[in-house]
C-alpha positions as CSV (number, residue, x, y, z in Angstrom):
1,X,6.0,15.1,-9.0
2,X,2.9,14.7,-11.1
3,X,-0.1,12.7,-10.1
4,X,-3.2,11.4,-11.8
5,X,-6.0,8.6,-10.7
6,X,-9.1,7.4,-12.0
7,X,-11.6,4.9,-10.3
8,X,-14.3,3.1,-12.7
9,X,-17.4,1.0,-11.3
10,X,-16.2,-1.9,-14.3
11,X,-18.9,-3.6,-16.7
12,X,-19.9,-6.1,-13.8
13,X,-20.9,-4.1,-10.4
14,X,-23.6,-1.7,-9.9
15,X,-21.4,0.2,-7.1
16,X,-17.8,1.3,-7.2
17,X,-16.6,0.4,-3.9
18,X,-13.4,1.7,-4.6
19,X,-12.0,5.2,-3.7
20,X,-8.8,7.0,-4.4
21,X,-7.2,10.9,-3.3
22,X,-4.4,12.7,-2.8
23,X,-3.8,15.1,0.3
24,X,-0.8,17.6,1.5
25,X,0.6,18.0,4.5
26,X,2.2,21.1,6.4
27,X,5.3,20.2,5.0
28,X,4.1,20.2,1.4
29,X,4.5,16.2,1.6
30,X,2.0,14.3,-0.6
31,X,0.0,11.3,0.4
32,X,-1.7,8.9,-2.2
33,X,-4.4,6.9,-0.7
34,X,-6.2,4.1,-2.5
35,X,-8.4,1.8,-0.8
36,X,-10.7,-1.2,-2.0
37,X,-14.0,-1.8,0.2
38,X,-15.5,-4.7,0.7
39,X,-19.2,-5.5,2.3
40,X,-22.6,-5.7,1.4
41,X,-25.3,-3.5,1.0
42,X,-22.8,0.1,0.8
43,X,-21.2,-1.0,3.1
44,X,-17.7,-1.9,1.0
45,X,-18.4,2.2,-0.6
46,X,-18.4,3.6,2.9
47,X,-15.4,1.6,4.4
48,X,-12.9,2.6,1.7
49,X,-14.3,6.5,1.8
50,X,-13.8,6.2,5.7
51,X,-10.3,5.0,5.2
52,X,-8.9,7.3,2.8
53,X,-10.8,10.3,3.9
54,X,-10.0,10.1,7.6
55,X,-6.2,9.0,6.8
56,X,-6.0,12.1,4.6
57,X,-7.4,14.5,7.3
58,X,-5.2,13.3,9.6
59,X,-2.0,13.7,7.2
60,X,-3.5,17.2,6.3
61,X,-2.5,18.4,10.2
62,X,0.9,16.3,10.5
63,X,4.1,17.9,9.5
64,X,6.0,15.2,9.0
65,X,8.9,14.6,6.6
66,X,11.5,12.0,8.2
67,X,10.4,8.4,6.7
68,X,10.9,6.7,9.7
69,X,8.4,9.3,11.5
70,X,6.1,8.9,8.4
71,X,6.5,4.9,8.7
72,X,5.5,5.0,12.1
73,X,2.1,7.3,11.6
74,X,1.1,5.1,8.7
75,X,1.3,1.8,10.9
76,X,-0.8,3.6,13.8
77,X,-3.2,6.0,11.9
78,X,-4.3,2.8,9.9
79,X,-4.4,0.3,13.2
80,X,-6.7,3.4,15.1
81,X,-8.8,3.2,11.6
82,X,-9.2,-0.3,11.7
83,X,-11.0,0.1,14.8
84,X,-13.0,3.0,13.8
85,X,-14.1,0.7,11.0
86,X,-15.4,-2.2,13.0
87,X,-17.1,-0.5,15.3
88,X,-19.1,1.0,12.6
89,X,-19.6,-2.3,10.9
90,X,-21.2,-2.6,14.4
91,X,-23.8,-0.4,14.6
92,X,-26.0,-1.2,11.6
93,X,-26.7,-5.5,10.6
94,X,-26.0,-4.3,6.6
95,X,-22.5,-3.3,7.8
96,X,-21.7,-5.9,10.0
97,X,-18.1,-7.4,8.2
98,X,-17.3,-4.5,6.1
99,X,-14.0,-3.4,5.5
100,X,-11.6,-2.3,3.0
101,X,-7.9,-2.8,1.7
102,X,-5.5,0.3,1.5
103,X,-2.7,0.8,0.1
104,X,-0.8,4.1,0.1
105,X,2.4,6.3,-0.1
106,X,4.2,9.6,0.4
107,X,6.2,11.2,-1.4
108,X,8.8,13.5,-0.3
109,X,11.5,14.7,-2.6
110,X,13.8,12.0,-2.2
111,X,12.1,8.9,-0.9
112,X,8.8,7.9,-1.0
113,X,7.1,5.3,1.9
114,X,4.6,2.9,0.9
115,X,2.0,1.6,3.3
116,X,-0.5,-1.4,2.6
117,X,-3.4,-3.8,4.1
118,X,-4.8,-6.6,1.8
119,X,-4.3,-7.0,-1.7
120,X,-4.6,-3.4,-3.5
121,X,-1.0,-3.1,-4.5
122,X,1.7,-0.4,-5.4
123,X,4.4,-1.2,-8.4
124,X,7.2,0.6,-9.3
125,X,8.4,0.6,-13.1
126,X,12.0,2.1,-12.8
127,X,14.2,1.4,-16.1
128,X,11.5,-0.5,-18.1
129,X,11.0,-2.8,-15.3
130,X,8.0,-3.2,-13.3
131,X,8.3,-4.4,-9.7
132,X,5.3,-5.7,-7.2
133,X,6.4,-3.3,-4.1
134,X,3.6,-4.1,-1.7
135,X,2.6,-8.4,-0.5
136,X,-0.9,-9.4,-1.5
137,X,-2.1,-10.1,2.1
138,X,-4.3,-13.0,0.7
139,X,-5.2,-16.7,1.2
140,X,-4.4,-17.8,-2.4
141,X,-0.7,-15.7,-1.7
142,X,-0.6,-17.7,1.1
143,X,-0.8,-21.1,-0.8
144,X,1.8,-20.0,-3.4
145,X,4.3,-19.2,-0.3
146,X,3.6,-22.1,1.3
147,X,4.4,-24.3,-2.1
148,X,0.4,-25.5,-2.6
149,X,0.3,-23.7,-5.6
150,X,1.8,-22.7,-8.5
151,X,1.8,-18.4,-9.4
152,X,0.3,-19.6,-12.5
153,X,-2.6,-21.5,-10.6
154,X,-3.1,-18.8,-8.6
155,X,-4.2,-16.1,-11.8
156,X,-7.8,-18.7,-11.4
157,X,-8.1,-20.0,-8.3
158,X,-11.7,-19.9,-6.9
159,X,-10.9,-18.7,-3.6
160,X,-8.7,-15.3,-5.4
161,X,-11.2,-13.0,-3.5
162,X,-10.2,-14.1,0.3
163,X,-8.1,-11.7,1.9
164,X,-5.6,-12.5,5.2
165,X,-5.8,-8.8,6.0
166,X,-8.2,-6.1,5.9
167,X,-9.2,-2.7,7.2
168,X,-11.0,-3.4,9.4
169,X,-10.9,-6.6,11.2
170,X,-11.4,-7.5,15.0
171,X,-8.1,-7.0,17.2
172,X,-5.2,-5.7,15.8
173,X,-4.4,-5.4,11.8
174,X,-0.6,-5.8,10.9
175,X,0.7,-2.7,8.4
176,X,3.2,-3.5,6.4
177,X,5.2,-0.1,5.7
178,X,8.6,0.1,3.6
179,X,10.9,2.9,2.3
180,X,12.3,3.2,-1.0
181,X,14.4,5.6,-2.8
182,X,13.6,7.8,-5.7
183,X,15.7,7.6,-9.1
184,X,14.6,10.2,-11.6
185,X,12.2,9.0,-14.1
186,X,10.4,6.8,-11.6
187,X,6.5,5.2,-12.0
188,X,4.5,4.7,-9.4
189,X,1.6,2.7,-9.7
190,X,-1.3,2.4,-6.6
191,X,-3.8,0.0,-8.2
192,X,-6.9,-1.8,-6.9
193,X,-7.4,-5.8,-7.8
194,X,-10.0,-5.2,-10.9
195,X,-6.6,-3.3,-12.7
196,X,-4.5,-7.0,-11.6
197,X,-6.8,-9.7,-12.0
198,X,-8.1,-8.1,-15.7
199,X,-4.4,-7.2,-17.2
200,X,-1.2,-9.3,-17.0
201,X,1.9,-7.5,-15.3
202,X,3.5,-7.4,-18.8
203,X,0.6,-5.4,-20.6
204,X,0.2,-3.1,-17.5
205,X,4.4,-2.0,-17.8
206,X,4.0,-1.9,-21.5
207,X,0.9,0.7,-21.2
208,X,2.9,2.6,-18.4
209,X,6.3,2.8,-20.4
210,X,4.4,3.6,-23.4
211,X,3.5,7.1,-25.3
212,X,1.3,9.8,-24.2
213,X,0.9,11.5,-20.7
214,X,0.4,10.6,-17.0
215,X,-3.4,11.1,-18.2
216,X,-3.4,9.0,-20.9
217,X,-1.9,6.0,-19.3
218,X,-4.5,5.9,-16.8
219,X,-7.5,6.0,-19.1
220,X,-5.5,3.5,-20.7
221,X,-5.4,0.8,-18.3
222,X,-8.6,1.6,-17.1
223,X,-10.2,0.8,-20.7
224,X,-7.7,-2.1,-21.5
225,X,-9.6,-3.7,-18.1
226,X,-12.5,-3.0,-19.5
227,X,-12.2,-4.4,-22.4
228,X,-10.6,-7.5,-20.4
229,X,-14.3,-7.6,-18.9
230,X,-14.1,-5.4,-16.4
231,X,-15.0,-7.9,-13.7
232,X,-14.5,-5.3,-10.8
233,X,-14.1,-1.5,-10.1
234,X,-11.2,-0.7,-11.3
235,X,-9.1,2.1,-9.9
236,X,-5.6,3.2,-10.6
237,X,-3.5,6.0,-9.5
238,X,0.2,6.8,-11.8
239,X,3.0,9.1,-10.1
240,X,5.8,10.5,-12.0
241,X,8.9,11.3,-10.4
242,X,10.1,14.4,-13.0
243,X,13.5,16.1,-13.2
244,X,12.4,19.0,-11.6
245,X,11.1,16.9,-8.1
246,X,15.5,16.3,-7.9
């Protein structure tokens, strides 16, 4: 298994509010965590470090390897951080609302399980193909389901930014958690929304199926962003499954 990331602030923000790392737990099982904060005044920068720091201490301790075990810790360890969010967004005025997206998976040595709140997303390229794994938990995915508008509206629409879901929230935040198989030669892609709303589906597969290593590839989506305009930080995170994970 061979992972790389890279997080960027973009050509437009002052901040990079996003933050990406990978932990290990007992069982040698790794854990990619990329999250996506949102807020003013820091307070996006200090959600998204809350959330992947505290989920990776707490994976650090587990010894988990059954997917259905690791499914349920995700949904619970990100609802307890939800909470632990808000309540911080409580105690100063400049973090009242913060919160952050996450998206995340681990990756035993057969099946990996992804986890994922808002509209950070995971794709898997298997066979030259690349495949949205995770929901965008957005309004504007919201009016495509429900038939308002078109995908193709939807690259544009003004409202783009709103998300359904978040890290969080008040109450209770849904986790939407699945389980996939590996085949050898499998990409992995955790990415932040200034990677999507910059490059198209179809340049982000060609860069990921193209020459050059794990390392490369991400510098290279990264740049190809910016060069889009870099609207947003920009974070990605590329896993390899390699013959010798089989």
């Amino acid at each position: 298994m061979q992972i790389e990331f890279q997080s960027d602030v973009g050509r437009r923000r002052n901040t990079n509010q996003d933050y990406a790392n990978v932990f290990t737990n007992q069982e040698g099982i790794k854990l990619a965590v990329l999250a996506d904060g949102m807020g003013g005044h820091r307070a996006g920068d200090i959600a998204s470090q809350m959330a992947v720091t505290n989920l990776g201490a707490d994976w650090e301790e587990q010894t988990l390897k059954d997917s259905e075990k690791i499914a349920q810790w995700f949904i619970q360890t990100i609802q307890n951080e939800n909470v632990k969010i808000y309540q911080r967004g409580q105690e100063k005025s400049e973090y009242n609302g913060m919160g952050t997206t996450i998206v995340a998976v681990a990756l035993s040595d057969t099946r990996f399980t992804i986890a994922n709140v808002g509209d950070s997303r995971a794709y898997l390229v298997r066979e030259d193909q690349l495949k949205q794994l995770t929901e965008d938990h957005s309004l504007v995915n919201e009016l495509v389901k429900s038939g308002e508008i078109s995908q193709e509206m939807a690259v544009n629409h003004p409202r783009k930014n709103i998300l359904t879901r978040s890290v969080g929230m008040p109450g209770t935040v849904e986790v939407d958690v699945a389980t996939y198989s590996w085949q050898l030669g499998d990409r992995l892609l955790l990415c932040s929304d200034g990677l999507t709303n910059m490059l198209s589906e179809e340049m982000i597969g060609s860069i990921i199926d193209g020459t050059g290593s794990l390392t490369d590839k991400v510098k290279e989506l990264i740049d190809r962003a910016n060069e889009a305009g870099g609207a947003d930080n920009i974070t990605a995170l590329l896993i390899e499954y390699k013959e010798d994970c089989a």
